[in-house]
C-alpha positions in Angstrom: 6.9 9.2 -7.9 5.3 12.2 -6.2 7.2 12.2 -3.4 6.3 14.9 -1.2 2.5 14.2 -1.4 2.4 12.4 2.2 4.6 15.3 3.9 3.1 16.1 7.2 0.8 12.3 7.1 2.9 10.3 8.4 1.7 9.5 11.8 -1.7 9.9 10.9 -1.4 7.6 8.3 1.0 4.8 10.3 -1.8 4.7 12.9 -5.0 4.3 10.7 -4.1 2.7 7.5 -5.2 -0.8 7.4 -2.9 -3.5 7.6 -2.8 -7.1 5.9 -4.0 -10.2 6.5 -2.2 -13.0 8.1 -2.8 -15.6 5.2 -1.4 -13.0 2.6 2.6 -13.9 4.7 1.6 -17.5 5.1 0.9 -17.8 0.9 3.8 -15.5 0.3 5.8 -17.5 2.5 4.6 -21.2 1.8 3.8 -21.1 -2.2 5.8 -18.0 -3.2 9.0 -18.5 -1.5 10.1 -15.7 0.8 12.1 -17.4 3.8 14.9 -16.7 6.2 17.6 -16.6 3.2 15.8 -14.2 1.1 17.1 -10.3 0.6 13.8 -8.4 -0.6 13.5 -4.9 -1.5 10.0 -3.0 0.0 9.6 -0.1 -2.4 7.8 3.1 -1.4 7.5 1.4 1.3 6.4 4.7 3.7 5.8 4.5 7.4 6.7 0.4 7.2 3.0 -1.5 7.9 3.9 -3.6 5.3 7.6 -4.0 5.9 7.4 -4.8 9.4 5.0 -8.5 8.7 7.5 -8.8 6.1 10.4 -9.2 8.3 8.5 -11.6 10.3 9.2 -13.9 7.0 12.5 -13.1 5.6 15.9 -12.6 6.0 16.5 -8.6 5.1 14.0 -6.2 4.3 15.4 -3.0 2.2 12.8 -0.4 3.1 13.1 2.2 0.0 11.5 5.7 1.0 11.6 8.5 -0.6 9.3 11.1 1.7 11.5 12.1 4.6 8.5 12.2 7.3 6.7 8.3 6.3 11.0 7.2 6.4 11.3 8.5 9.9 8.3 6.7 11.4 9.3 4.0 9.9 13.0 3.9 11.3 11.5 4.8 14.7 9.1 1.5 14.9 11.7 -0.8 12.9 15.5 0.2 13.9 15.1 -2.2 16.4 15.0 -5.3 14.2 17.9 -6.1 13.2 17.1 -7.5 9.7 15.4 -4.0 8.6 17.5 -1.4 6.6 16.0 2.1 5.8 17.0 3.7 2.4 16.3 7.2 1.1 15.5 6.6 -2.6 13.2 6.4 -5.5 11.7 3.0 -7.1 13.1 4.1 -10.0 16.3 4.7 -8.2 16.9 2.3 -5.2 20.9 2.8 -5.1 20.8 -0.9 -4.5 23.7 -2.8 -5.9 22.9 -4.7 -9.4 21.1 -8.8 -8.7 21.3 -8.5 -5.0 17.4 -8.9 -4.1 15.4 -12.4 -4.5 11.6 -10.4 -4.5 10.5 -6.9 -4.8 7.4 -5.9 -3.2 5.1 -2.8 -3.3 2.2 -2.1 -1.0 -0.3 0.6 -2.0 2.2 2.5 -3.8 2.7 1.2 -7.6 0.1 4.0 -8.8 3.0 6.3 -7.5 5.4 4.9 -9.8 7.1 6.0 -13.2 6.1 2.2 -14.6 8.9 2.1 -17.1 11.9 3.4 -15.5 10.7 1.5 -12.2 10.7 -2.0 -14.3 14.5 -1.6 -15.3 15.4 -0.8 -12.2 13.5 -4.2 -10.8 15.4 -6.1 -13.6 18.2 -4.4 -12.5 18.6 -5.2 -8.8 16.4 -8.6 -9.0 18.3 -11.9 -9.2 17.7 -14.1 -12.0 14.0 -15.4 -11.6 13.7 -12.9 -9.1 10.0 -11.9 -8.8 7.8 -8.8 -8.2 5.0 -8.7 -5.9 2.5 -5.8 -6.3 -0.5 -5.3 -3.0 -3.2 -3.6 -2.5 -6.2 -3.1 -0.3 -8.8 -2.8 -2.0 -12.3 -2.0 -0.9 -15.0 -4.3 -2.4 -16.5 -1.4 -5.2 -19.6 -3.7 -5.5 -20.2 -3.1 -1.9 -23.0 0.0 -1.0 -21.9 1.1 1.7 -18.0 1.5 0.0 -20.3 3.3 -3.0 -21.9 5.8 -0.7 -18.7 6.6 0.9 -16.9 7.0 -2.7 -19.8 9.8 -3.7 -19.3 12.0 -0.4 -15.2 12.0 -1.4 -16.1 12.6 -4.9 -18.5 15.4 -3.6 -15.3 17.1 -1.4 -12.5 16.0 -2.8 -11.4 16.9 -5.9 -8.5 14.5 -6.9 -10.3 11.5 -5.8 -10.4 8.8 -8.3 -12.3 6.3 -6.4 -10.9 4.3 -3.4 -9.1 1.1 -5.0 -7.2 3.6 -7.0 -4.2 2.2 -8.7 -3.6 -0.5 -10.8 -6.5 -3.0 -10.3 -8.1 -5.0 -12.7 -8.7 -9.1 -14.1 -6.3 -11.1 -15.2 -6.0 -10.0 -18.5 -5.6 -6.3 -17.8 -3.4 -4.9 -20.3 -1.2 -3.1 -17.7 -0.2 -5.8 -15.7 0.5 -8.0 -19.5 2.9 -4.7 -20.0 4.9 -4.4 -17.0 4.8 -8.2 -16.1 6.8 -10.4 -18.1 4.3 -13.3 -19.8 1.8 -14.9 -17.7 1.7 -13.5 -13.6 0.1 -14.9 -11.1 -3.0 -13.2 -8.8 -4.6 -14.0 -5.4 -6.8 -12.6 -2.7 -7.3 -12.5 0.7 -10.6 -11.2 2.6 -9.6 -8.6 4.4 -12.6 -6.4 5.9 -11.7 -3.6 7.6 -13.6 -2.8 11.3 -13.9 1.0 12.1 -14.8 2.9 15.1 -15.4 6.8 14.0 -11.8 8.2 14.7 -10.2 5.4 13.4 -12.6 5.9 10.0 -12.5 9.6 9.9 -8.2 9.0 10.5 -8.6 6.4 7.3 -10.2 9.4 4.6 -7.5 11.8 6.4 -4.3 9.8 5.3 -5.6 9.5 2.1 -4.0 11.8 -0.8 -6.9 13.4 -2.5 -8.0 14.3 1.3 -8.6 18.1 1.0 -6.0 19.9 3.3 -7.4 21.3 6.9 -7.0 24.9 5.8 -9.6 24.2 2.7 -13.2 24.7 3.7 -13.9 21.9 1.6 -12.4 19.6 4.7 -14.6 20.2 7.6 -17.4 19.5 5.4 -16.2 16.5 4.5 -15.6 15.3 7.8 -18.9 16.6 9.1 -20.2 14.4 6.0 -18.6 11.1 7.4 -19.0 11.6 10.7 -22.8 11.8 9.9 -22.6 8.6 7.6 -20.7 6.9 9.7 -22.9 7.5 12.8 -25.8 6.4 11.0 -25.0 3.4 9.5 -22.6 2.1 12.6 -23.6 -0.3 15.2 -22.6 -0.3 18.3 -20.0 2.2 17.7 -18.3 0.0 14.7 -18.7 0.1 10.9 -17.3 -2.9 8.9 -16.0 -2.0 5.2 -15.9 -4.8 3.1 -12.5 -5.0 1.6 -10.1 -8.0 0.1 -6.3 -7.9 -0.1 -4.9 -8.2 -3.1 -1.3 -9.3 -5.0 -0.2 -10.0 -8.3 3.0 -11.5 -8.8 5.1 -12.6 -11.6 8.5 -12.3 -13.5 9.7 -8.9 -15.4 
């Protein structure tokens, strides 16, 4: 895991990443299992926008982080909850003790990962028929207006990969058959996402292939969006179409 490639993104990206849908808690909660008794481990697990619905559900949240500046957000919004505990490690090295956490979960952050080493450390610190929950926000790469945006971050931005990077795919995707163990289980939630034009110029800021300010490739790219953006808006709001996504299953 890269993980110095958010330094100096924190805030920028705790106040304009999209968060997740209420339904997503109420399934994980309902059909999956995650109550007051469970211990679950949130890996790369950044400034928190995921930790902090999970502790809504459960009974301790272990918040692994390895980049110093998303941690520290984090532990300012969280430390007040007392069933949140902030740890300064890897996914592949948690420094959690052996079969102490019922589910691991990762939010936007598996692509991130050393697959292999991050599985034995999973079967490592999961309970027996403990489970692991991978998330994602996906935008709806069928949808034109998410394909016109894609080519002006391809045009500027040269480690863009598209904007549901990470492991995606149907059910059958070979990935997920080699890093879950047997059959896993998949669901989505709608989950569009409504801009104004700081909140979606604050969205292609946080992201990691953004070019960085001093680049002359940057203001172009903002002058770029900010032009897309006020033409296709209305009323001062853009709506991305965009679906939640988890895939779950023993390792």
């Amino acid at each position: 895991m890269n993980e110095n490639i958010f330094n100096g993104l924190a805030d920028i990206y705790d106040k304009y990443r999209p968060t997740y849908p209420k339904e997503l808690f109420s399934y994980l909660s309902s059909k999956i299992g995650i109550n007051e008794s469970s211990n679950v481990a949130d890996i790369g697990s950044g400034t928190g926008i995921f930790t902090k619905k999970l502790l809504d559900i459960c009974g301790q949240v272990y918040a692994v982080e390895p980049n110093n500046d998303m941690r520290q957000v984090a532990e300012l919004n969280l430390a007040h909850t007392n069933n949140f505990i902030s740890i300064n490690a890897t996914a592949e090295d948690t420094t959690l003790h052996d079969q102490c956490i019922d589910f691991v979960t990762v939010a936007q952050a598996f692509h991130w990962f050393n697959r292999e080493a991050f599985k034995k450390e999973c079967q490592r610190i999961l309970k027996p028929n403990g489970q692991v929950i991978l998330i994602w926000n996906c935008r709806d790469e069928e949808d034109k207006m998410v394909q016109e945006i894609d080519l002006i971050s391809k045009k500027y931005c040269s480690d863009f990969s598209g904007s549901s990077k990470g492991m995606r795919g149907a059910k059958n995707n070979a990935e997920y058959q080699n890093f879950f163990n047997g059959n896993y289980d998949t669901k989505s939630f709608f989950n569009p996402i409504t801009f104004n034009k700081e909140s979606f110029l604050g969205l292609h800021q946080s992201a990691s292939y953004c070019p960085n300010r001093n680049e002359g490739n940057y203001k172009k790219y903002m002058e770029d969006l900010s032009y897309y953006f006020e033409s296709h808006c209305q009323n001062g709001i853009l709506v991305l179409q965009n679906n939640t996504c988890c895939y779950i299953g023993h390792i």
